[in-house]
C-alpha positions as CSV (number, residue, x, y, z in Angstrom):
1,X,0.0,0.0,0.0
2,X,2.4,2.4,0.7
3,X,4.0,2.0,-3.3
4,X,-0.2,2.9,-4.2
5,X,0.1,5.7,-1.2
6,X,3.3,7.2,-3.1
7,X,2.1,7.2,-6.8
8,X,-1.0,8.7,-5.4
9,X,0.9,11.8,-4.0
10,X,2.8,12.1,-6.9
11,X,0.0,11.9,-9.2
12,X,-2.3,14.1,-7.0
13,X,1.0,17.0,-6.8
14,X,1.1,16.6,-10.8
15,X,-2.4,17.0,-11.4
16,X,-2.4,20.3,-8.8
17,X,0.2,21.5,-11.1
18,X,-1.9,21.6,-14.1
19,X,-4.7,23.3,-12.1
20,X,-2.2,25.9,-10.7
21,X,-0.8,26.9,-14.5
22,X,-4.3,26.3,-16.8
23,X,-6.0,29.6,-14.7
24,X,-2.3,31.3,-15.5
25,X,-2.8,30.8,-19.4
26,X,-6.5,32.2,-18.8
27,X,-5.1,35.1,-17.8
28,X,-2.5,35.6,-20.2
29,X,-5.7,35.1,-22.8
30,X,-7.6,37.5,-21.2
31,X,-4.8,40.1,-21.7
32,X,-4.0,39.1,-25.2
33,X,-5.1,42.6,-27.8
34,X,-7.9,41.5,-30.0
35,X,-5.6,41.7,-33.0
36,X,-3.2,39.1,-32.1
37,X,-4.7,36.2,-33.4
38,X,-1.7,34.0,-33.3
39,X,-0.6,34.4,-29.7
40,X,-4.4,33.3,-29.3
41,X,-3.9,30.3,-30.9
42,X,-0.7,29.3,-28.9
43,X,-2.6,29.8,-25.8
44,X,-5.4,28.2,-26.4
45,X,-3.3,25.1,-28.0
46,X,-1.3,25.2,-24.5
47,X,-4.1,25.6,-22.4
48,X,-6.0,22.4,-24.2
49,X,-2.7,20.5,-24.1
50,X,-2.5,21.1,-20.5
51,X,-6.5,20.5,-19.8
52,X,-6.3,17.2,-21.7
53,X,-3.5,15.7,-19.7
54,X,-4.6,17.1,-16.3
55,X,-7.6,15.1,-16.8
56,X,-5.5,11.9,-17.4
57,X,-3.5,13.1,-13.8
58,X,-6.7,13.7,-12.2
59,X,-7.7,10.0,-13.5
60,X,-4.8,8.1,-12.0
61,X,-5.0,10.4,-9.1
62,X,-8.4,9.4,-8.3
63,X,-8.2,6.2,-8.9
64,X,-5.0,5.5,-6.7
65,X,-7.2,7.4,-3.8
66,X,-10.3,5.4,-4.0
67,X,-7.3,2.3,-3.6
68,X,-6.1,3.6,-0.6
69,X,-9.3,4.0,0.6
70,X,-10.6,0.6,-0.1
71,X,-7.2,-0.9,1.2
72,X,-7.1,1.0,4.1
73,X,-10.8,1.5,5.0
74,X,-10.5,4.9,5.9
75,X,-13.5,7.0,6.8
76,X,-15.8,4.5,8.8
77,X,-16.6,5.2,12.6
78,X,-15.7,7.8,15.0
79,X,-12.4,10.3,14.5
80,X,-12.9,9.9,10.9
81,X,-14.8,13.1,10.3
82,X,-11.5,14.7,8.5
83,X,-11.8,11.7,5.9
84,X,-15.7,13.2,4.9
85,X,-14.1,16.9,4.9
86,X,-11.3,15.9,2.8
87,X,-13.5,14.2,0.2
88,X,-15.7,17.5,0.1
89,X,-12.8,19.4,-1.1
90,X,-11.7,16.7,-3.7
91,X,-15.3,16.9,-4.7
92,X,-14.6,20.9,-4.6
93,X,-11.5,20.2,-6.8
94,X,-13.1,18.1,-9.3
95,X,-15.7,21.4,-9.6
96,X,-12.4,23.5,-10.5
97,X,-11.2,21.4,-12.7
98,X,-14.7,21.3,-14.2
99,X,-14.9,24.8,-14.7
100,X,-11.4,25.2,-16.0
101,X,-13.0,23.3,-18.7
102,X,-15.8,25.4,-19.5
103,X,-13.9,28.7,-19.2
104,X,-11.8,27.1,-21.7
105,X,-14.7,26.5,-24.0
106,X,-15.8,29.8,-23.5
107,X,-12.5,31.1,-24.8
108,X,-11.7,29.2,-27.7
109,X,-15.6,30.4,-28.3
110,X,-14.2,33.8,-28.2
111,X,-16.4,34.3,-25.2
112,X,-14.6,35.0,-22.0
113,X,-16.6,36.3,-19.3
114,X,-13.9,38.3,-17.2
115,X,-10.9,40.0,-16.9
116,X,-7.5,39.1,-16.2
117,X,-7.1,40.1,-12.7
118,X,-10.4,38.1,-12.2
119,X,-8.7,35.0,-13.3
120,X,-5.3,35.8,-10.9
121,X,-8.0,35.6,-7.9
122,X,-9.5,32.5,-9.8
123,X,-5.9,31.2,-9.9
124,X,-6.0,31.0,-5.9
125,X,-8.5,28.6,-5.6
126,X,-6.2,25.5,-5.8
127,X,-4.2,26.4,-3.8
128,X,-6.4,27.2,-0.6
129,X,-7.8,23.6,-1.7
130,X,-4.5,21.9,-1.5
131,X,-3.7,23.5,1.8
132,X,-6.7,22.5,3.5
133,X,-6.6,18.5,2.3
134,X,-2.7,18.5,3.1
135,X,-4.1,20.0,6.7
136,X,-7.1,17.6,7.2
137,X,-4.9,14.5,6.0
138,X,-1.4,15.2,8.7
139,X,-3.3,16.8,11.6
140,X,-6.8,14.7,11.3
141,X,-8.5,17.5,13.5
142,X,-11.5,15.8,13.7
């Protein structure tokens, strides 16, 4: 279990990675000048490169999880209540990710629906995320 545990950290850091850069491009898009059609096009080729193999991350990732949780039964009975809290903000994660893909629909639609410094707040998201899960999985406050 603990080779599934590692791959599952690794996967789970990688797949953060893609979520921290993807809202980066988005903003970058959202500051590109209306007449710079190629620069576009590189963005929106990187940011679907990136998208498409963050979903394959988020796959393994997942996958590796519901493992260790399987193997290690995790969850069940009293002083597991950081377990239910953890999987909210996975669920919260997957929501991101989600919409990552939709604002990157809406941009290759030549729709974007805010501005650049809207995106760098976006950006944060992930990060207060990962923070909290890395907090509720060490210190299992409840």
């Amino acid at each position: 279990m603990l080779w599934v545990k590692s791959f599952h950290i690794v996967f789970v850091a990688s797949w953060f990675a893609g979520l921290f850069y993807l809202p980066r491009i988005f903003v970058n898009l959202a500051m590109v000048e209306p007449d710079s059609h190629q620069e576009r096009q590189r963005l929106l080729l990187m940011a679907r490169k990136l998208l498409r193999f963050s979903h394959m991350l988020a796959v393994v990732a997942l996958s590796l999880g519901l493992w260790l949780w399987a193997g290690y039964g995790i969850g069940w009975g009293p002083g597991n209540g950081w377990m239910h809290a953890k999987l909210t903000l996975v669920l919260a994660v997957l929501g991101y990710h989600h919409a990552c893909a939709r604002m990157l629909r809406r941009f290759e639609a030549g729709e974007p629906r805010h501005g650049h410094v809207w995106y760098r707040w976006f950006n944060e998201v992930p990060v207060l995320l990962l923070v909290a899960i890395v907090v509720l999985v060490v210190v299992k406050p409840f």
